[in-house]
N, C-alpha and C positions, 0 to 999 in steps of 0.2 A: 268693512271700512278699511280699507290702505291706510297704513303708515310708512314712513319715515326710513330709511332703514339704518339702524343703529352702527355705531361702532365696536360691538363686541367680538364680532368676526376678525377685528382686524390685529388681533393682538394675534391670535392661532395664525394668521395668514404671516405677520411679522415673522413669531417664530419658523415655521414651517421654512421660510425664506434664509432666514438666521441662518439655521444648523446646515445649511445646502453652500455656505459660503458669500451669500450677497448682503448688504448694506441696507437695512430697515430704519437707520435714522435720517431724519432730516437732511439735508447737503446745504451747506450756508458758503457765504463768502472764507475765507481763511484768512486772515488780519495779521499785516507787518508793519511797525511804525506806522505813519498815517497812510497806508497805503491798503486794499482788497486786490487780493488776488481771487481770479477765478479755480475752482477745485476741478473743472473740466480740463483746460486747456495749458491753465497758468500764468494767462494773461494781468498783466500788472492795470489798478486802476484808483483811480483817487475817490475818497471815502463818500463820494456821494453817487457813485454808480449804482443803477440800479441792477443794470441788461449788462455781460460781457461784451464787447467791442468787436472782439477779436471772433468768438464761435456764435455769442446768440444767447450764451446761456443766462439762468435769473432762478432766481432759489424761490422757492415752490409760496404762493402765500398763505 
């Protein structure tokens, strides 16, 4: 019987990524006064954006 496939790969796979130099956490909006910037581009956007405007981008859900 198939299962599921768990998340305990992904902590080895996080590190493994770590120590190489790249970015394993999450990427969210970056918050200025009541304003979201985008962490891609740096496009500026008022607090209730989901999607950046400017590239496309949207933090992972």
């Amino acid at each position: 019987m198939a299962s599921a496939p768990d998340d305990s790969g992904d902590d080895v796979f996080d590190q493994f990524l770590s120590q190489r130099g790249h970015e394993t956490e999450r990427v969210d909006w970056e918050t200025s006064y009541n304003k979201k910037q985008c962490p891609e581009c740096g496009g500026v956007h008022d607090e209730a954006a989901t999607e950046c405007s400017v590239c496309g981008w949207g933090p992972e859900p």
